[in-house]
N, C-alpha and C positions, 0 to 999 in steps of 0.2 A: 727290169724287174722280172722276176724269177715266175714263170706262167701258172703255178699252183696259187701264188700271192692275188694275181689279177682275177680269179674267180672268187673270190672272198670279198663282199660289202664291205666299205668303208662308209658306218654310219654318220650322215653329216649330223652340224650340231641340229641340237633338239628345237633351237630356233624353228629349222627349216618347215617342222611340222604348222607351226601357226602362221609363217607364211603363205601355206598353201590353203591355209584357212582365210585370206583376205581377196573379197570378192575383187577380180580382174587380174589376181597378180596371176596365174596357169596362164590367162589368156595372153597376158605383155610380154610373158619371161619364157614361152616353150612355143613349141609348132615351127621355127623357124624355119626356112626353106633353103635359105641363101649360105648358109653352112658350107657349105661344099666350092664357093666359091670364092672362100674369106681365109678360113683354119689361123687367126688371128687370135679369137681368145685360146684356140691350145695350144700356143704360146707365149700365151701368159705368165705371169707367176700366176703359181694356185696357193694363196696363202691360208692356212689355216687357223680355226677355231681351237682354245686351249680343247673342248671336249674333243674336237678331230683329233689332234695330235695324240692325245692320248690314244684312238682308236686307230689310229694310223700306224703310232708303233708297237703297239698291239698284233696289229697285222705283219708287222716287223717289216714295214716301209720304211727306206733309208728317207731322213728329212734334211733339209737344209735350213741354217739359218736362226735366231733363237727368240725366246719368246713372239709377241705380238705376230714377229716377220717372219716365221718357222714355217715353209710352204716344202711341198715336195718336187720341186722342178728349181734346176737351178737356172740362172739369166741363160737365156737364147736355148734351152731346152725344153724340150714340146713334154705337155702333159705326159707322165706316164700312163695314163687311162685312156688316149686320145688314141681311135682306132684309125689309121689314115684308111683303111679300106671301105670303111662305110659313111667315113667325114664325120665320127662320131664319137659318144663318151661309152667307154665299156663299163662306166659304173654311172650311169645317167641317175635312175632312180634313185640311187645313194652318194649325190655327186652332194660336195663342199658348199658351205652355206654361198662361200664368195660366188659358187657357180651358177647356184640357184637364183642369186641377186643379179647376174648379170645380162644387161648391159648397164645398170646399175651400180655403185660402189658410191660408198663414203670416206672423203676424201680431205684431206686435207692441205688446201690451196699453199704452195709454197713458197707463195710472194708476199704472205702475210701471217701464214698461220691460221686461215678461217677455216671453219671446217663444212664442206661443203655434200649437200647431195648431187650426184652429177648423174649423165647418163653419155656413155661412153658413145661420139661420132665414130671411132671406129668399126663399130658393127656394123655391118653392111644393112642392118634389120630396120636400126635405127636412120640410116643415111637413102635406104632407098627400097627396105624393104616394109613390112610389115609395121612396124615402129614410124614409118617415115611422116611427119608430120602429128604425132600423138606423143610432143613432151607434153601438153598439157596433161595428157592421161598416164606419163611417166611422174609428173611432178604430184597427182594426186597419191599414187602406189605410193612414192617416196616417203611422202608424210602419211601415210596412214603407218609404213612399215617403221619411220622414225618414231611415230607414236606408239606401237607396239616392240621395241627392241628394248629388250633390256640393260640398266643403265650399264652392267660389266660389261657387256657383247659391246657397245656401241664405243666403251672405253677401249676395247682391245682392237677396234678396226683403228682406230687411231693413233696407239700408242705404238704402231707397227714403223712408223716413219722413218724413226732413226734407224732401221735395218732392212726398210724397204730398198729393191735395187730400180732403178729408175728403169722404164718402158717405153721407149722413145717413139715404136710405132703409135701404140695408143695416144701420144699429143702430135702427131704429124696429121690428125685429122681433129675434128672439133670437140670441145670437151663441153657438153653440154651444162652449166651450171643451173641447176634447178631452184636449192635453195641453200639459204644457209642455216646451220644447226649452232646453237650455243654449243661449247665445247665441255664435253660431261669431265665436273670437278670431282676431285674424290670428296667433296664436302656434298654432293649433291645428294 
């Protein structure tokens, strides 16, 4: 990415703001420590929000991929924002709703089709740091943040399926199942 692009905010979606309106969630989802000893989710896919994308090629960030599953990083490439010098996000404050949410994600179990809140074993935060021992306190965030997403947002985390590419680090450690969510119909 072209280094005049990298200084320019990528507004996440407007989600993000009423998350950070939900008491506990700054304190489950930031301050991490163990960052630097993981660089697992900047390797992620960074999937995006229809409002992202739009602001994303806005910014005339090349995207991958189309609706729902449309992220800016393709399989086995490191975020484009992920600064390896400092173990970190050079668009932290303005980072993607999925970023904000994580170790967090809604998911869709694909032995059955359920759709599930999880909390990703992969993060070292959850497995032995900060997180380690507080899914209880992940699985309340979860449902408070299920109860406050809107039904289209909750329908585009999901309908990403059929163009998600599989992550095979994130299931080679524990997926933590929190809870399960009825599956938002478009009659809802």
């Amino acid at each position: 990415m072209p280094h005049h692009l990298r200084s320019r905010p990528i507004l996440p979606d407007p989600f993000v703001a009423e998350l950070r309106r939900i008491p506990g969630f700054l304190e489950l989802t930031t301050g991490f420590t163990l960052c630097s000893e993981c660089e697992r989710c900047e390797r992620s896919l960074v999937y995006l929000t229809q409002a992202e994308q739009t602001a994303a090629r806005g910014a005339g960030i090349r995207l991958y991929g189309t609706g729902g599953a449309t992220r800016w990083n393709r399989s086995g490439c490191k975020c484009p924002f992920y600064d390896q010098a400092s173990f970190g996000c050079e668009i932290y404050a303005n980072r993607p709703l999925i970023c904000n949410l994580f170790p967090l994600d809604l998911i869709e179990h694909e032995d059955d089709y359920t759709c599930w809140w999880v909390a990703y074993g992969a993060c070292e935060e959850v497995k032995r740091g900060k997180l380690a021992g507080r899914l209880a306190d992940l699985t309340t965030l979860a449902r408070e943040i299920d109860r406050r997403m809107p039904l289209e947002l909750k329908r585009a985390f999901l309908d990403d399926t059929p163009g998600t590419v599989f992550e095979p680090e994130f299931y080679r450690h524990p997926v933590h199942y929190l809870f399960e969510v009825p599956r938002p119909g478009d009659g809802d």
